[in-house]
C-alpha positions as CSV (number, residue, x, y, z in Angstrom):
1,X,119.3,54.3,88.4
2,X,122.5,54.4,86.6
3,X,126.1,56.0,88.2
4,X,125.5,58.1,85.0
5,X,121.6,59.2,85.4
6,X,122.7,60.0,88.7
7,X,125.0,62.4,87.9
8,X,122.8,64.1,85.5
9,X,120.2,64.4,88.1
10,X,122.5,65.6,90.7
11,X,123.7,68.2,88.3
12,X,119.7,69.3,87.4
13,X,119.1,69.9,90.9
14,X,122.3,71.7,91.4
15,X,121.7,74.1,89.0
16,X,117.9,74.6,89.8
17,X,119.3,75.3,93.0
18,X,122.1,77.4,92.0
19,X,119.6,79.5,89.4
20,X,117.5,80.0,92.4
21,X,120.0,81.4,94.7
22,X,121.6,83.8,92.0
23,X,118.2,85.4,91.2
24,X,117.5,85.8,95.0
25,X,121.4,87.5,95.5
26,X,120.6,90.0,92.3
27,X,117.1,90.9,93.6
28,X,118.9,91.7,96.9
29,X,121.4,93.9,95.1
30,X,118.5,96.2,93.2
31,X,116.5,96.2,96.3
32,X,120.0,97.7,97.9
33,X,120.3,100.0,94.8
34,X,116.8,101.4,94.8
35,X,117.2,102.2,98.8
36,X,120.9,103.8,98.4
37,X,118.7,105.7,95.5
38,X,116.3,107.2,97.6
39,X,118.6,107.8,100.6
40,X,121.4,110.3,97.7
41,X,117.9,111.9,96.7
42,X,116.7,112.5,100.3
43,X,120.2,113.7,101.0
44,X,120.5,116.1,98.1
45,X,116.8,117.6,99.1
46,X,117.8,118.0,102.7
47,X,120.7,120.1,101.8
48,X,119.2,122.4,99.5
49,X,116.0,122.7,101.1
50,X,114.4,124.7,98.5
51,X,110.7,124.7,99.1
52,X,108.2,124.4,96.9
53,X,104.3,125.0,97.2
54,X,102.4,122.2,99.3
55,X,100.2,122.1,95.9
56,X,103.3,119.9,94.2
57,X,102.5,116.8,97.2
58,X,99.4,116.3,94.6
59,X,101.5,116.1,91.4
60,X,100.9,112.1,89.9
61,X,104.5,112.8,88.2
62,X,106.5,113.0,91.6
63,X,104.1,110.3,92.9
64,X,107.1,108.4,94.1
65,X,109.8,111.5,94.3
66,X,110.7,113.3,97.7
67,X,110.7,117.2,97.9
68,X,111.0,120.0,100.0
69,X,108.2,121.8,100.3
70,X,106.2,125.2,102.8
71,X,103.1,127.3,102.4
72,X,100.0,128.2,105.0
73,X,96.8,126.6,105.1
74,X,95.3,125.2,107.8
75,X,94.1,121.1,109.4
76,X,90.6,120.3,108.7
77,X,88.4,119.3,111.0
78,X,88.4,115.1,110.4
79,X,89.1,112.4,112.3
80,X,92.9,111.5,112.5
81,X,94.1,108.3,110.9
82,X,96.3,105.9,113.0
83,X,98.6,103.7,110.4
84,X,99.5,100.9,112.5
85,X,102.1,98.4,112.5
86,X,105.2,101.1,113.6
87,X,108.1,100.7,114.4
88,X,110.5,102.8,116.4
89,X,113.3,102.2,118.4
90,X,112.2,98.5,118.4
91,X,108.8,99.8,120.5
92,X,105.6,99.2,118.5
93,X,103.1,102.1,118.0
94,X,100.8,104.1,115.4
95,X,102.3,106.9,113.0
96,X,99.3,110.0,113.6
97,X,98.0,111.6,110.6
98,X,95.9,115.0,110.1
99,X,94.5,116.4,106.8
100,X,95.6,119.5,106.0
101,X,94.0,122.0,103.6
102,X,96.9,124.7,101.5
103,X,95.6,128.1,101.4
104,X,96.2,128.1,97.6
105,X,93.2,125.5,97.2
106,X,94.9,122.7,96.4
107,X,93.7,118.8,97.2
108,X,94.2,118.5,101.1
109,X,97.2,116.5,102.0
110,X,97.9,114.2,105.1
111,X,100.6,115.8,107.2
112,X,102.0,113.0,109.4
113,X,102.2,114.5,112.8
114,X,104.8,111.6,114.4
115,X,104.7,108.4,116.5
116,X,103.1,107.6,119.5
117,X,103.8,104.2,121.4
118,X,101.0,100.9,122.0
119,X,101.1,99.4,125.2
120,X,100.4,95.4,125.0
121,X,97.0,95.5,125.4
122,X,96.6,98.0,122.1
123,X,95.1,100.4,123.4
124,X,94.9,103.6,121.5
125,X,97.1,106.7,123.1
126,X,95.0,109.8,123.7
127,X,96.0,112.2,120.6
128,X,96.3,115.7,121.0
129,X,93.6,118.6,119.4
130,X,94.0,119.1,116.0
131,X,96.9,121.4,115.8
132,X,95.8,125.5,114.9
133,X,99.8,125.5,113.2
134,X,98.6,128.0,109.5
135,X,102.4,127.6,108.4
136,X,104.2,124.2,108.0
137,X,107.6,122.8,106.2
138,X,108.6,119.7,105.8
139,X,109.2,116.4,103.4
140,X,107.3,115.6,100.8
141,X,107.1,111.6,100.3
142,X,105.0,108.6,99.5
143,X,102.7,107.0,101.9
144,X,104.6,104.4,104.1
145,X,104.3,101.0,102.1
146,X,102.3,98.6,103.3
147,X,103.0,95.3,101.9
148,X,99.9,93.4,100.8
149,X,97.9,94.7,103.7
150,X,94.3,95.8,103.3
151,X,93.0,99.4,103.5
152,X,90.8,99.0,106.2
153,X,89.8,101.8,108.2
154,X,88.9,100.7,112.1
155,X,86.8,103.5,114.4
156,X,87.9,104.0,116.8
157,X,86.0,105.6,120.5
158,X,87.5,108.7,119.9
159,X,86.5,109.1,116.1
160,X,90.1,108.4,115.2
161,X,90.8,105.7,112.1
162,X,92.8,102.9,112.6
163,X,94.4,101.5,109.5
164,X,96.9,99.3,108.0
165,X,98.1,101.1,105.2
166,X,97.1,104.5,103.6
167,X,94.9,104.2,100.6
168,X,93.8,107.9,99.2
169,X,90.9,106.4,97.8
170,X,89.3,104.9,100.9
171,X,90.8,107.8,103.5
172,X,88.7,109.7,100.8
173,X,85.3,108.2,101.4
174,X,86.3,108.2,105.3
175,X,87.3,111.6,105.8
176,X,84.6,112.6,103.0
177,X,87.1,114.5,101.3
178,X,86.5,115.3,97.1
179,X,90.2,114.5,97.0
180,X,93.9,113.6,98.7
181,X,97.6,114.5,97.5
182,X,99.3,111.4,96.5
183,X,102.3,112.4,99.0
184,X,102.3,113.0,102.6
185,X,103.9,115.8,104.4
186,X,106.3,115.0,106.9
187,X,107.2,118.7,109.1
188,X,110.4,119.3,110.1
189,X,111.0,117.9,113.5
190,X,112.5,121.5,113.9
191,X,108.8,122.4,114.6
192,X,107.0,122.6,117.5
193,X,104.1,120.3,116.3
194,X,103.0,116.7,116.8
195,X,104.6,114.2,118.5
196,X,108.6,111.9,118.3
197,X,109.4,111.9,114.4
198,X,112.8,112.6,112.6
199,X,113.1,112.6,108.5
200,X,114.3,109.0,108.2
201,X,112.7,107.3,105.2
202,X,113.7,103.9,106.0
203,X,112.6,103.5,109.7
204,X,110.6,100.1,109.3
205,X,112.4,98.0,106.8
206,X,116.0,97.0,105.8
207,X,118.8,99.6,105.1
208,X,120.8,99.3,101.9
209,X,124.1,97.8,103.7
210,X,121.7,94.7,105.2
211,X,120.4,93.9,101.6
212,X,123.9,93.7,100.2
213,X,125.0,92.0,103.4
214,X,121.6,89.0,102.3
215,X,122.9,89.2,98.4
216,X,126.2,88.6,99.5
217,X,124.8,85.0,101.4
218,X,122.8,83.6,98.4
219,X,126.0,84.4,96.1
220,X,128.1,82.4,98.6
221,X,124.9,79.7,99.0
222,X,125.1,79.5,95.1
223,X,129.3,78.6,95.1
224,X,128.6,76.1,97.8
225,X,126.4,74.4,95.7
226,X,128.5,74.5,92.6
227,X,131.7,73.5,95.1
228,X,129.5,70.4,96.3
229,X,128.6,69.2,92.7
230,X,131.9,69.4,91.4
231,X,133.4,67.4,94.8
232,X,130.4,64.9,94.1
233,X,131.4,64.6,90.3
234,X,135.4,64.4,90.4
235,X,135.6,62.4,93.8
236,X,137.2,58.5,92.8
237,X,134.1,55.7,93.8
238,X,135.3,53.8,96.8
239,X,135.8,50.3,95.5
C-alpha cells in the first residue's frame, strides 16, 4: 500500500475511533443529567413533603415521577416478593416487598418494607409477619430497574417470591391481584416498620459525579487519538 493510502486509512480508523469515543462521553453526560434530574426532584419532594393520597402511586402520568404521598389501608394477605440482586453497603441481599391495599379502594401498591442481607450460600432470611401498620408515609417511585433481566418469580419454602425484577403484570397473576400501582411505596425510615432502608434512589448504580468522571475519560480517549494521528501525519519519514 501507498505512504498516501496509508494515511488515508490511518485517518478512517482514527476518526471511526474518535466518533466512537465522543458518542460514548455524550451518552455519559445525559446519563449524569438525567440522575442529577431525579436527585433536584427527590430533593425538592423531601423538603416539602406534601402528601398526597396513596391512590396517585397508580397514576400512568407520574409513572416515572417521585411524590410524597400518606393515607390508611391495610397489607394484604400474599406472599412477599424478594427482588434480588441488592446491594447495600457493598453486602448482597433481597429488597422485601408487601402489597398493600388504600382504604380509598384504589389498585394495591407494593410498599417496599427494606433490605435484608444473603449469606453465601443464598439462603433466604426469615421475614417478619406481614405488618398490621393501617397508616403509612413515604416515597412514591418507580420499581427498581432491572436491566434486561427476566420477570421470573421463584417460590420459595416459605411462600415468599423470589424475583429479579418487578413486573406488575406477572406479580399480578402471582399475587392473584385484578391490578398493581405502577409505583412503589417506599415508608419513611422514620417509621417503625420493616427492616434497614433510607430514601436513596440511587443505591445500586452510579451517581451523577462517576458518569461525568467516565465522560470526562472518553473525551480525553478521543483527543489522544486525534493527538496520535496528527503526530503520525506531520512526523518527517526517517530516511
Amino acid at each position: 500500500m501507498s505512504r498516501r493510502g496509508t494515511r488515508v486509512l490511518g485517518w478512517t480508523l482514527a476518526v471511526l475511533a474518535m466518533a466512537s469515543f465522543t458518542s460514548l462521553g455524550l451518552w455519559q453526560l445525559d446519563r449524569q443529567r438525567q440522575k442529577q434530574a431525579m436527585l433536584d426532584e427527590v430533593g425538592q419532594v423531601l423538603a416539602q413533603r406534601r402528601p398526597l393520597p396513596l391512590a396517585s402511586a397508580a397514576d400512568p402520568a407520574r409513572k416515572q415521577r417521585y411524590d410524597w404521598a400518606a393515607g390508611e389501608g391495610r397489607f394484604v394477605g400474599t406472599p412477599a416478593v424478594l427482588l434480588d440482586n441488592q446491594l447495600r453497603d457493598g453486602r448482597p441481599g433481597v429488597l422485601v416487598y408487601r402489597l398493600f391495599q388504600p382504604a380509598s379502594g384504589a389498585a394495591p401498591l407494593l410498599v417496599e418494607l427494606g433490605w435484608l442481607p444473603l449469606p453465601g450460600d443464598r439462603l433466604m432470611p426469615t421475614l417478619d409477619p406481614s405488618p398490621t401498620q393501617r397508616q403509612l408515609q413515604g416515597l412514591l417511585l418507580p420499581p427498581p430497574s432491572a436491566g434486561l433481566a427476566k420477570a421470573q418469580l421463584q417460590p420459595q419454602s416459605d411462600g415468599s417470591l423470589l424475583t429479579a425484577k418487578l413486573d406488575p403484570s406477572a406479580l399480578q397473576a402471582a399475587l392473584q391481584s385484578p391490578a398493581i400501582a405502577v409505583r412503589i411505596l417506599r415508608p419513611d425510615p422514620a417509621m417503625k416498620l420493616g427492616y434497614a432502608r433510607d430514601l436513596d434512589i440511587l443505591p445500586n448504580t452510579l451517581p451523577p459525579e462517576r458518569h461525568l468522571g467516565y465522560a470526562v475519560q472518553w473525551f480525553a480517549l478521543a483527543l489522544a487519538v486525534l493527538a496520535t494521528a496528527l503526530i503520525l501525519t506531520f512526523r518527517k519519514p526517517r530516511r
